[in-house]
Every structure is written in C-alpha cells, then in structure tokens.
N, C-alpha and C positions, 0 to 999 in steps of 0.2 A: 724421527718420531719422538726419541728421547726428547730432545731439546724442547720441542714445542710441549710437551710437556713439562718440561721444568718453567716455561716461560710464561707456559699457559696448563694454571694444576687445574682446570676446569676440564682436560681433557683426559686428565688420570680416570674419569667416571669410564665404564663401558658406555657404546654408543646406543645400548638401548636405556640407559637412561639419560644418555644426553637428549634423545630425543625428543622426551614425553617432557622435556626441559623449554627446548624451542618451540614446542607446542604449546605449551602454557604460556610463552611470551611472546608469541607470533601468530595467535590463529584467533580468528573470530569466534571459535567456541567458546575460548578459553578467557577473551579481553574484554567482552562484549561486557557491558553495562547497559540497561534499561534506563531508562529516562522520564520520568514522569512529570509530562506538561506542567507548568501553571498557567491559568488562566483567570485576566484580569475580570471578575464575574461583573464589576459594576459597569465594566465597557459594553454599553446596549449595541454600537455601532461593529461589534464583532466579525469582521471579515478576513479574507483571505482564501488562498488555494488549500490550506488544511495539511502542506505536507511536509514539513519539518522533523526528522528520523524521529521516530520512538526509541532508538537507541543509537549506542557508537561504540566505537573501538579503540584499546587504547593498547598499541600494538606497542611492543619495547623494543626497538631497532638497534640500542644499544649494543648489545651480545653481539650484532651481525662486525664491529668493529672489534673483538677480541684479537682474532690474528686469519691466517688468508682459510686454517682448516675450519674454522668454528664459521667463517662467512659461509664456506662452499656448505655445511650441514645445514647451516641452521636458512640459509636462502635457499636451498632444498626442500623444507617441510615448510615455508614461508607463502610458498608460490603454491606447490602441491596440494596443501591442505586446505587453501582459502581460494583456489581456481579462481583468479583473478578474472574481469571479463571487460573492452574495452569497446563501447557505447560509442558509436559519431551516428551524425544525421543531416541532412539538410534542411529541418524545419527551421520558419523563421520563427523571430519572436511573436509576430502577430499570428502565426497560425497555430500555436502549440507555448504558450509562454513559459511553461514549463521545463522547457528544453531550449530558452533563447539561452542569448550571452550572459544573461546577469542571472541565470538558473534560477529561477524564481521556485524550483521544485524543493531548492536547501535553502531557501533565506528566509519562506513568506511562514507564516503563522500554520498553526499545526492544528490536528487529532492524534496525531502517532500512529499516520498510515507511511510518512516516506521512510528514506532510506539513505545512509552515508555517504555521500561520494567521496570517493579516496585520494583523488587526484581529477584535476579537469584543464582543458585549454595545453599549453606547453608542458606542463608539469605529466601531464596524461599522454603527452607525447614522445615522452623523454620515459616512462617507465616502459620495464620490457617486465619479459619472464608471467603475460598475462596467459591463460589456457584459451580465453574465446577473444574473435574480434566481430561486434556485430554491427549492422549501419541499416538505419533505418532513413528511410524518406519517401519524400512524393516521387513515384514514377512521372518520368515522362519521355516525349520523344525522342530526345539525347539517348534515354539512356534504355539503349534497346536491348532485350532481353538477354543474360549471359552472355553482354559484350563485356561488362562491369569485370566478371571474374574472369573474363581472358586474361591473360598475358599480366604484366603488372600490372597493380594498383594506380588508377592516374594521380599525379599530383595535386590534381583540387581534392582531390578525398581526401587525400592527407591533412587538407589543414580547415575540412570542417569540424564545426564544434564537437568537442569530445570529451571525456569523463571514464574514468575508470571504479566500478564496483565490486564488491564478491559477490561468489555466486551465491553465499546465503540471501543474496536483496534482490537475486535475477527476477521472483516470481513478483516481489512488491514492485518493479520497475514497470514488469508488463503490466501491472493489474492497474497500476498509476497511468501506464502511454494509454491503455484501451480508454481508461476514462477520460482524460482529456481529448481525444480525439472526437469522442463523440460530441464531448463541449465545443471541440474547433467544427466541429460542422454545422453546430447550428448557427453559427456568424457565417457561414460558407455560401456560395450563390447555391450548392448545393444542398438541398433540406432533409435529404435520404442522410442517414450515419452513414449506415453499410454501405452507400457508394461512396462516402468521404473515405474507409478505409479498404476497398476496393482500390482505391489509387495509390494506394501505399506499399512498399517495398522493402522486404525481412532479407538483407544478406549476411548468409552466416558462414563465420570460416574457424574451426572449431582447431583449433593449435596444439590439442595438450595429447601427448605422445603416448601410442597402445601399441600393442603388437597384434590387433586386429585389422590389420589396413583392410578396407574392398571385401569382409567377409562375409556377405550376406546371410550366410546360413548361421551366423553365432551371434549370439544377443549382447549389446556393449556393455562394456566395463562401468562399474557403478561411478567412476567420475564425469564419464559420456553423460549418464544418465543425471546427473544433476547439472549440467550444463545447458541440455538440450531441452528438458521435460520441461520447466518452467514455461519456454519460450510457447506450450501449445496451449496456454491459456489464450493465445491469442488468437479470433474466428474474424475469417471474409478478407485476411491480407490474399492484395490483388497476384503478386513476385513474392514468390521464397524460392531464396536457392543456399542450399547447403554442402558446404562441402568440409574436405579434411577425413578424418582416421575414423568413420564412422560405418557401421555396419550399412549395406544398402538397402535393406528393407527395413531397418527402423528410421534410417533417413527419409527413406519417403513414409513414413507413418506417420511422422513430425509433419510434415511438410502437410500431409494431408489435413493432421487436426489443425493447424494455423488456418489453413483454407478455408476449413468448414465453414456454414453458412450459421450464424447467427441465430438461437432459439425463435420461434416467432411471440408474437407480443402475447398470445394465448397460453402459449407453453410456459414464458416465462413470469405471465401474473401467478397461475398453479404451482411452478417449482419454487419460487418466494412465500407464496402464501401457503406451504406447508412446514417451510424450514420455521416463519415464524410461530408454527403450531407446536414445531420440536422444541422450540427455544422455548416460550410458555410453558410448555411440561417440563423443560428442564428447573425450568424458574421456581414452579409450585414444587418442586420435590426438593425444593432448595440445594442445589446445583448450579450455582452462580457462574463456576468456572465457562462450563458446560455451554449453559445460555448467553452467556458472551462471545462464546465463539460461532457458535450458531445464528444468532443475530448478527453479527461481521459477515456472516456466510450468505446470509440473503440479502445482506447492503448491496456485498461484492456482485452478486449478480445481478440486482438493478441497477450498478453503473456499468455492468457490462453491454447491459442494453439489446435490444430484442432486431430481428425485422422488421421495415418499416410498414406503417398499417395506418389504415383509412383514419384522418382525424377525432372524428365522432365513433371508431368499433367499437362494439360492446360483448362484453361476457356475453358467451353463448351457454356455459353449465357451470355449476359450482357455486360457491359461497357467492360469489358477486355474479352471476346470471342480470341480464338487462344492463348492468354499469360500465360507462365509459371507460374503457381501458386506462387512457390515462389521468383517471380522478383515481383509481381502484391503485393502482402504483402509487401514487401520490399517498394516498392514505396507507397502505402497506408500508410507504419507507418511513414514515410517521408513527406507524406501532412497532416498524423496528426502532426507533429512536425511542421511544417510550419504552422499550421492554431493556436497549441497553441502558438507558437511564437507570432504572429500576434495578438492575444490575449493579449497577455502580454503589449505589447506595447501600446494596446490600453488604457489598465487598469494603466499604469503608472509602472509596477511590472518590470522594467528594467533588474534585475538580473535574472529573472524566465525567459523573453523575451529571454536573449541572453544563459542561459543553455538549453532551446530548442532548440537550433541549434547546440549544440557544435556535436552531434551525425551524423550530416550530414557533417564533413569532410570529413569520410572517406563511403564508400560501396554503395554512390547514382552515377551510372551511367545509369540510363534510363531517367532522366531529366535535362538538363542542365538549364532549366527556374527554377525547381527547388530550384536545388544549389546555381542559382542568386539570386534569391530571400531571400537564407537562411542567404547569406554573405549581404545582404542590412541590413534585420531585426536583423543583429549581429550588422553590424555598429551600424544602431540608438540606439541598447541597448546600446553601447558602449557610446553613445554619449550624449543619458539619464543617464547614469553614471560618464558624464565629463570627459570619459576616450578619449579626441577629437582622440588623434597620433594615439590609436588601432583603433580609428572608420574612419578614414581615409582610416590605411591600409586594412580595412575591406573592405572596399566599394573598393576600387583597386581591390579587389580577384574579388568581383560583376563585376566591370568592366571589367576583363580579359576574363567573358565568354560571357557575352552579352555589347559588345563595344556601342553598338548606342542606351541602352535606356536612353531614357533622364530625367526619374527620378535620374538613380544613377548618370549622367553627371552632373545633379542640385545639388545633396548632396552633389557632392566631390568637386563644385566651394563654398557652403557652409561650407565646412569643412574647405574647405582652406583657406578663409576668415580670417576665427575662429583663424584660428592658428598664419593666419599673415604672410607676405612676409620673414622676418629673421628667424623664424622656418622652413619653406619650406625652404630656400636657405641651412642652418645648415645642415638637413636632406640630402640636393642634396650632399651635402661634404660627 
C-alpha cells in the first residue's frame, strides 16, 4: 500500500474523500450540463421528432487510468451511482423511427424532451458493469410467453439494436417510447393505440446486487426503486416479465401499473384541463418556474394518450360539455403551448418562448384569440432575440386576425420605431 502511494499521492487522501472525488468526476449529478436549444426562428419549414438531449455528461474517465487501486474505487461509484441500464428491441425503423439504426431519437431536431445515449450498437455491447438490462418489442408467436427468460438468452437477442443510458433518463425514455408508439399506430393497419401497445413486450432483468433476494415481505432498496419505478409510467403493455433481486410484491405492483389500462378520453380531457388551470394560476402569481412545469405535466399526459373512443364523443360535463373530444384536446394542447410560450418570455428563455409556438401555424381553428396571441408571443420572442424584421412581420400575422387590439397596434408602432423610417420605406419597395 506504501508503494502505490508513493506512486500514486492521490491515494495518500482517506477514502472518504476519495470518493466524493469520483463522484464529482463520474456521475451524472455532478457532470451533467443543461443545454439550451437554438433555434433557427426564420426556418418557417420547422420539423422534426423534437428529441435531441436537453442536456449531457461530461464524465472524466481519465482518473479510472491512475493505477489498478484508483480503477477498482473509482469504477465502483462509476457504475453504482449512475445505474447504468441497457435498452434492445426489435422495432424496425418503419415502425418506431425512433429506435431504428440511424436512432433518429439523438440526431433529429429537438425541444429538450430527449435524452443522452451513452453507448449504442457494439460499443453498447462491449460495455459491462450496467445494474438493468431491458428489451422491448412486438410479441409474437415465436415468442411464447416466458420461454424468452428460460434458460439463456438466444443469440438473436444479442445482436438487436441496442443503447445503453442512466437511470437518470429511464423516465424520459418511457415517456419518449409511450409517445411514439401511439404515432406508430396510427400508420398501423391497426387504428386502436392501446391495442398497438397491447402487442408489445416490457422484459426486464434487473442486475444490480441487494441482499434482499425473493423477500416479499421487505420493501426494495432505493437503487431497486429508481430502476424499476420509472418503467410504470408505462399503461396497457400486452408481456411484462420481471426478474432478478427484487422484492416479490413490489415486482408485481410494477408489473401491474405497466398493465394498467389507459385513462379513458373523458378522464383524460378533465385531468389536462385542470393541470392547465394549475399552471395559469401559477402563471398569474408570477411563478414561472412553477407553470412550466405544470404545463410539461399536461403535455405529458396528452401524449400519453387516452382509450380509444367513438370518433365524433363528445364531453358529457365540464368546461367543454357538448365538444368533440378531439377538437377539446387539440385546443387544450394549444393553450398548453400558449401558456409555456408565455412562460418563456417571462423567464427571458427567448428561443424556448418562440419554439412553443411554431406548432400552432398549422391545425388551430377553434380559436382565433388563440392564434393571436401565439403570433404576438413569437414576435416578442423574435424580438428578445434581436431578430426586429421577423418580429414585426410577426406581430402583422397577430394583426391580421385581431385588427383593434391595442397591445399588438402598440408593439408594431414599437417595432417600427426600432427599425426606423429607411428600413420601413426599403421594405415598402
């Protein structure tokens, strides 16, 4: 021990403060950076999946090559602290693009709803030391119930597509599969969601070592529980089967919330259209934070998506009695946009302000206050970003549906100020 100390004086420290060492240089609490989009605001043609990380990690692997003691500690609290979790599946690209070869989930154009992938393909096959290994895909008749987890793993599993992330991104990964599945279904011959993921398949084999094996009467260990708990964001998977060092009655409690059945489309317009009433109050009390997360809160549950229901149902009580379920959605995910726009602006977050509106160019016609509203809140983003000529002709769009309010009449004699009489006149040419 002498020696490696003389060779290595980083171990002269005691090991409790080696270790708050390797945590600062090895864990995603401690490496993590946030990320703040830009977005090109004059591209009108603005598409994409939306899911490019809002943040990343900038883990320092360095230290793990000190000498053989400093690897064994510090790839100790490496693996430990950051619960590694390893992702395969059998969707194809056409069914889930998301999840094809070319992962369209890390490459395509963003909002700051994805998530890191740490390793994917051989690189994801070649790392070890992860706590969860999960595989998701379409059942079928191959693959009959709990013959999967007999005996070993076959070797086609082995070499489906695959990715490895932390368990800090388990809950955005579900919350990312749930929506795109409900997108892959309506290209599906089937036009039900919920029976698109009725056909799907949650195997989980959970790695990371307790000394509660099989104890059903003791509640898991708080690593268990941030492994497993994310995964029951997920409602109406057809196969869950869970195994490994996990208590037996919280195993199947999991098992049971992934099953669950799907809010119905009634339940779910009321539990939306209250969160947005929370987030509005939070808004007026000026509590921006607040309202931004609350409006996140009821996006996430309109992409989670309801029971399927008759095309024309309508509200039966409540604020929207008589309306078409899915015009009353539509407009609700519209004033969530509108309310985190509004948010944005307040926060100074200019670029986030004016990407919550680009989605209301096209499909909002039950509110034309709305729509005005959403072309005002794009100006000023535009105009927080010095971009004046877009945020002018922005606020014209505003003006073209509501002519006499005199906020937008006051911006656009503001704008034009700004830009000065020989820009206006250049522009008139």
């Amino acid at each position: 021990m002498a020696d490696s100390r003389e060779l290595c004086p980083f171990l002269s420290l005691p090991l409790e403060i080696r270790n708050p060492i390797y945590s600062y240089l090895l864990s995603t609490k401690y490496t993590r950076e946030d990320m703040i989009q830009k977005i090109t605001i004059s591209d009108s043609k603005y598409k994409g999946s939306h899911y490019r990380p809002a943040h990343k990690y900038h883990f320092q692997p360095a230290i793990l090559r000190c000498n053989h003691q400093v690897n064994q500690e510090a790839t100790a609290v490496f693996h430990n602290t950051n619960l590694f979790v390893s992702v395969s599946h059998n969707y194809s690209s056409g069914e889930i693009s998301a999840f094809g070869e070319k992962f369209d989930l890390l490459e395509s154009q963003c909002d700051g709803r994805g998530f890191p992938v740490l390793a994917r393909g051989k690189k994801a096959r070649l790392f070890d030391g992860y706590a969860m290994e999960i595989y998701l895909g379409r059942a079928n008749r191959r693959d009959a119930r709990g013959r999967w987890w007999n005996s070993p793993k076959p070797q086609k599993w082995e070499i489906r597509p695959k990715f490895m992330i932390a368990s800090d991104d388990l809950l955005q990964f579900c919350k990312i599969f749930l929506l795109l599945s409900m997108r892959a279904a309506k290209t599906d011959a089937e036009s039900d969601s919920m029976l698109h993921l009725k056909k799907a398949m949650l195997l989980v084999d959970v790695l990371h070592k307790t000394d509660q094996h099989n104890r059903a009467n003791e509640g898991p260990r708080p690593a268990i529980r941030r492994l497993l708990e994310p995964l029951a964001y997920f409602h109406n998977i057809g196969l869950v089967i869970i195994e490994g060092p996990v208590p037996t009655l919280y195993s199947e409690a999991i098992r049971q919330r992934i099953q669950r059945r799907a809010p119905s489309a009634q339940d779910l317009v009321h539990a939306v259209s209250s969160l947005v009433e929370q987030g509005d109050a939070a808004f007026l009390k000026r509590d921006f934070h607040s309202a931004v997360f609350v409006y996140k809160s009821a996006l996430e549950k309109l992409h989670a998506g309801s029971q399927k229901r008759p095309k024309l149902e309508r509200m039966v009580e409540g604020t929207y009695t008589g309306m078409v379920i899915g015009g009353v959605k539509n407009l609700l995910q519209h004033k969530v946009y509108l309310g985190l726009s509004k948010a944005s602006l307040q926060l100074k977050r200019f670029e986030m302000a004016h990407h919550w509106t680009l989605a209301v160019a096209r499909g909002l016609r039950d509110s034309r206050e709305i729509l005005s509203q959403m072309w005002f809140c794009r100006a000023l983003a535009s105009k927080g970003l010095g971009e004046l000529e877009q945020a002018l002709k922005e606020m014209e769009m505003a003006r073209l549906i509501q002519p006499n309010d005199l906020g937008i009449l006051a911006e656009i004699a503001i704008l034009s100020s700004l830009l000065g009489p020989g820009k206006q006149q250049a522009e008139a040419v």
